[in-house]
N, C-alpha and C positions, 0 to 999 in steps of 0.2 A: 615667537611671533613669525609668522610668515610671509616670506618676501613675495613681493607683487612678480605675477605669473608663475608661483610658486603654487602646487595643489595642498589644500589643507593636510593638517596629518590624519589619518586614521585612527581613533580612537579603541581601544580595546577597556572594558572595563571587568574588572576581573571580583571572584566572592560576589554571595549572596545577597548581605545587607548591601545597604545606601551609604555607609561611612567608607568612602574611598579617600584616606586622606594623604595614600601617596601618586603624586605624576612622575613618571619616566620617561623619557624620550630615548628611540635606539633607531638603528639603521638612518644615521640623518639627520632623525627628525623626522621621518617617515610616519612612525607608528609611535604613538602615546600607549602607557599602560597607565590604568588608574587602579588601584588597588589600595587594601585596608595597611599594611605594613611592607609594601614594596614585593619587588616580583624576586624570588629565590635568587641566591648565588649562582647557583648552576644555569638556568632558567637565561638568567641574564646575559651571563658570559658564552652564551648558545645564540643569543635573538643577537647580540653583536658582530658572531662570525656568521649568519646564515646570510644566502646566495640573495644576487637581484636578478631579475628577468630571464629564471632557468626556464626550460620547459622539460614536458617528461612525466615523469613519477615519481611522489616522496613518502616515504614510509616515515612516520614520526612516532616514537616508542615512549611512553609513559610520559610526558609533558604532562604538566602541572594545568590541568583543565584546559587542556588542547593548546594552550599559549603559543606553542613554536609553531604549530601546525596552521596555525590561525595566521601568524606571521608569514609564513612563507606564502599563504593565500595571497596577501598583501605583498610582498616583497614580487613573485612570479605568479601572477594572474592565469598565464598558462598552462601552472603547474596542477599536475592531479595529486590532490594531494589525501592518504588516509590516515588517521589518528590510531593509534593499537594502544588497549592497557591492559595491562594483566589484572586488575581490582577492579570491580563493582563501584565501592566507591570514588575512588578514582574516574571512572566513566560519567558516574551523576554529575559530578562537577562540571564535568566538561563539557555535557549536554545539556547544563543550565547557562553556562556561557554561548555555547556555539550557540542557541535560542535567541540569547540576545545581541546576536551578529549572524542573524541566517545567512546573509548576501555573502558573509565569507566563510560559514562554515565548512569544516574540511568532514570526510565520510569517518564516521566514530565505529569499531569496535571491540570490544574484549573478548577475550580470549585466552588461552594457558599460550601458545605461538604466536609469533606477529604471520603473516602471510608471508608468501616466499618469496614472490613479484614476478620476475628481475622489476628491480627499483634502479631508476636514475640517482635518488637522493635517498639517503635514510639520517636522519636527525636523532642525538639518543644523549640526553641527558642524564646527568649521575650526580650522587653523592657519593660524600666518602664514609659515611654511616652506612649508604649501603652491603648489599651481599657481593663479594667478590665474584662467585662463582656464576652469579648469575649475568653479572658483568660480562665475563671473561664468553659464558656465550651466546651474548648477544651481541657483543665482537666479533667473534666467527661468525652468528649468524651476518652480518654486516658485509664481509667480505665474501659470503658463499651466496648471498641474493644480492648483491649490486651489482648491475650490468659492468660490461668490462670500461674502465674509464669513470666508473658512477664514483660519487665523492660519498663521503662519513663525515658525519658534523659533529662533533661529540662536547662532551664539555664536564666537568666538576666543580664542587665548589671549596675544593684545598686548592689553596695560593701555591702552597710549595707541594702540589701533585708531582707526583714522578710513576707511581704507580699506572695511569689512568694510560699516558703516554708511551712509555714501555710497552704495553700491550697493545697497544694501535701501531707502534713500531715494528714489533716481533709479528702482528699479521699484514703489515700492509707495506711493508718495507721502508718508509717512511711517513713523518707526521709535522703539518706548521702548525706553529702555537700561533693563536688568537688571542692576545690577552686583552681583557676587558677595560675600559676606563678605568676602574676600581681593580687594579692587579690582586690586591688582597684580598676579593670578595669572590675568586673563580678566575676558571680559563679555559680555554675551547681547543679544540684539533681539527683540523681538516684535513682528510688523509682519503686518496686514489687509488683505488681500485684498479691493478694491474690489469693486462689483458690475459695474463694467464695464472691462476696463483694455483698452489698446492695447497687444499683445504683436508687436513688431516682431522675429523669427524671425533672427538673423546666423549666418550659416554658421561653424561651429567646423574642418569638417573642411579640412584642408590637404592640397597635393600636393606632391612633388616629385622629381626624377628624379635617379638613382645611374648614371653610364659603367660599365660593368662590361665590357670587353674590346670587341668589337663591339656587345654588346648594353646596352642603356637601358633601365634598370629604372624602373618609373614606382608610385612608392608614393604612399600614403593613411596619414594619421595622422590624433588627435583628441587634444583637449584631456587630462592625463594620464597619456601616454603620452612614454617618455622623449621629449628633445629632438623636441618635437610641429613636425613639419613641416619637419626639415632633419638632414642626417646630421652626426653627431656628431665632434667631433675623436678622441676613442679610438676610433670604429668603424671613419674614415678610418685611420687609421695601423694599425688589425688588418689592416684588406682590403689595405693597402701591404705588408705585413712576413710576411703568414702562409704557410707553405707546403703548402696542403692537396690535392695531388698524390696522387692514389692510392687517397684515401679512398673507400671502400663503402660507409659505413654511418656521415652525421655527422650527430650532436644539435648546433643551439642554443640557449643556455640562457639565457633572459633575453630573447626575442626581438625586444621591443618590436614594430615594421614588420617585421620579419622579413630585414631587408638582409643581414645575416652566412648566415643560411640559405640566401640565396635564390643572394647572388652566388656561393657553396661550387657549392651547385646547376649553377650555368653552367660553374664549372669545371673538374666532375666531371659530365659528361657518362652518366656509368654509374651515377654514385652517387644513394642513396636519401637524404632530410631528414626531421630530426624538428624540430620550431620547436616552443619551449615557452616558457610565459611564465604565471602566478599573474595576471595584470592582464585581465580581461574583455577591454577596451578593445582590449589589445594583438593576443589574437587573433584578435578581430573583424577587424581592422585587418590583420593577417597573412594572415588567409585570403582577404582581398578582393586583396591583393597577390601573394599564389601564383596565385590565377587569372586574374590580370592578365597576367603572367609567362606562363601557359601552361604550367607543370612543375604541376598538380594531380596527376598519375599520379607523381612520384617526390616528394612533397612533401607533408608532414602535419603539422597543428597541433595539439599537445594545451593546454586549460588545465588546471594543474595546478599546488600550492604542494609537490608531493610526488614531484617528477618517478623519483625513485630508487623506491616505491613502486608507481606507475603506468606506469612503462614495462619493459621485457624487456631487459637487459645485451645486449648485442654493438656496440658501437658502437665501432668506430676511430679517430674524431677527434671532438673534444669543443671547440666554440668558444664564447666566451662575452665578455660584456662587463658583468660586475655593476656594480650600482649602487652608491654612495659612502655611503647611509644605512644605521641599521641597526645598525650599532657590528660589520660585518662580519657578521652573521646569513644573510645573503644570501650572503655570499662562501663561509663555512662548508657553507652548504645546498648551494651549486652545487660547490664543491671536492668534499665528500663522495657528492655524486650521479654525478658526474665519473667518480670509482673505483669506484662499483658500478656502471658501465654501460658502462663500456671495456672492451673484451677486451685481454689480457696483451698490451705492446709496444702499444697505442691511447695515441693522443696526447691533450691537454689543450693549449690553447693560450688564454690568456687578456691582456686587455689592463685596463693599470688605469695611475692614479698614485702609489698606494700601494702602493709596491716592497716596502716592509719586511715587512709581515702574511703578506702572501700567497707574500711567497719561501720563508719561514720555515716556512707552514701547508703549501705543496707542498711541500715537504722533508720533512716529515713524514708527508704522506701517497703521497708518488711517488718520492721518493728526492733524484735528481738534480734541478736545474731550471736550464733554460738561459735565459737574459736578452741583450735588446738593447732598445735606446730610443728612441724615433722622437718625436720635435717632444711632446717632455714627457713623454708618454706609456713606461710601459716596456711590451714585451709580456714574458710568461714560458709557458714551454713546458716538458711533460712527459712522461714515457712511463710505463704503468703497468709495472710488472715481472712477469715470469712470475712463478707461482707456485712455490716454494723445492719441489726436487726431494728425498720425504719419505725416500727412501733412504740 
């Protein structure tokens, strides 16, 4: 309730649908979130240590559909504030919320780097499921683009972090904990930006090389990006097992490095590649790898979280390698992408651990689907069907 000469709170409403059936109150009282299952751990324990009436500049780094970015709108009116993600979809989210809060929306974009500034403020939420490595530098970046005196707002959502804090210690020379309401649901850091520090630069990107029949593929990765820096056991066992003979016209989906693309590419000598991948990072990292290669003229990298949307149907063979998170939302996007952009009798070829979901979900969306299993790994494969002859 709010008290008389008191300003109402700010409402933020967060997701898609209409069922918001959690309220949150932070800063106060200040700001309400309304949301379908409550605003993240991390998220939370962030919107409780952020600043009131800064002015300046704030950098706010993958927040959960701009959430923080949007607060600190709220919290310092003054403040210029811009939103950076490194995923595609991660950004649709947040430009469907910022829409429905123009009057505070903060400037949205992605990108494989956040911009350099100098920033007053930089905001940067973490899990502990996350990549460490990618952590570790955008930590550095933190202390190498924030003005001297500028603060770091950080946060996780392990209770008993030790990790998150250590490394905000070892660069900023110390760190205050912010613990949340809910000590067990996350915790925050605020840590100052010296006036002079020693920013020792460590190389993140990695190389490494794929045999691919005569030819040696020489790839580049970065912190991020699936299995950064070495090729994966499912990608091995697709390139072992797949038979993509014939193909004219192959999308992959999920590209990460681009190696499923690239090596198709070499085998198919005639054939045209779509690399697609929602991750900046990824196809930053893909495009430096097709020109490495030499196939830039049969070889093309879209970023996109909407690949069925963004590209043109005729594709023949459809290769892919989703990721395990996600509760299957990725596997859904790419199955259904799969069928709107194969032509009748275009194959599907996917490689995973999880046999049960997705034999089940091709089945339903392709008919048939053929299975064998290589060193853990199942692959499954499908064909779409012509279309039922309406006579």
């Amino acid at each position: 309730m709010t008290r008389r000469g008191e300003s109402p709170p700010t409402i933020i409403k967060l997701g898609r649908g209409i069922q918001r059936r959690s309220e949150q109150a932070f800063a106060d009282g200040r700001l309400v979130v309304l949301s379908a299952k409550g605003v993240a751990a991390a998220e939370a324990a962030l919107l409780h240590a952020l600043p009131h009436g800064r002015t300046g500049s704030a950098l706010v780094i993958n927040s959960t559909e701009a959430l923080a970015a949007i607060a600190l709108r709220i919290l310092c009116p003054d403040l210029a504030v811009h939103a950076h993600f490194d995923d595609a979809w991660d950004l649709g989210l947040a430009q469907q919320t910022a829409a429905r809060h123009p009057e505070l929306a903060p400037s949205l974009a992605l990108a494989p780097d956040p911009p350099d500034g100098p920033w007053d403020i930089i905001a940067l939420p973490s899990t502990k499921a996350g990549v460490a490595d990618l952590l570790r530098e955008r930590l550095a970046f933190a202390v190498e683009h924030l003005k001297p005196g500028g603060l770091l707002f950080t946060s996780t959502d392990n209770p008993r972090d030790r990790f998150l804090r250590d490394e905000v210690v070892k660069l900023f020379g110390a760190a205050t904990t912010v613990p949340s309401p809910s000590r067990r649901r996350g915790v925050a850091y605020v840590a100052r930006r010296l006036k002079t520090v020693r920013v020792r630069k460590r190389p993140r990107e990695r190389a490494f090389t794929v045999r691919e029949g005569e030819a040696e593929l020489r790839l580049v990765s970065r912190p991020g990006i699936f299995c950064h820096g070495r090729l994966d056991d499912g990608t091995r066992a697709l390139l072992a097992t797949a038979d993509v003979a014939g193909a004219t016209r192959i999308l992959d989906l999920g590209c990460g490095t681009g190696v499923i693309g690239l090596a198709a590419a070499l085998r198919c000598p005639e054939a045209s590649v779509t690399l697609v991948d929602s991750f900046a990072r990824a196809v930053e990292c893909t495009r430096c790898n097709i020109e490495a290669a030499g196939l830039e003229a049969r070889c093309e990298v879209l970023l996109t979280a909407d690949p069925a949307a963004d590209l043109a149907p005729g594709y023949d063979l459809v290769l892919t390698n989703p990721p395990y998170y996600g509760n299957y939302r990725i596997s859904e996007a790419f199955l259904t992408a799969a069928r709107a952009l194969l032509v009748p009798g275009g194959r599907l070829i996917l490689v995973t651990k999880g046999i049960e979901w997705h034999e089940a979900r091709m089945g339903e969306l392709f008919g048939g689907v053929a299975t064998r299993q290589r060193g853990g790994y199942w692959l499954l494969e499908a064909r779409l069907p012509a279309p039922a002859d309406p006579r």
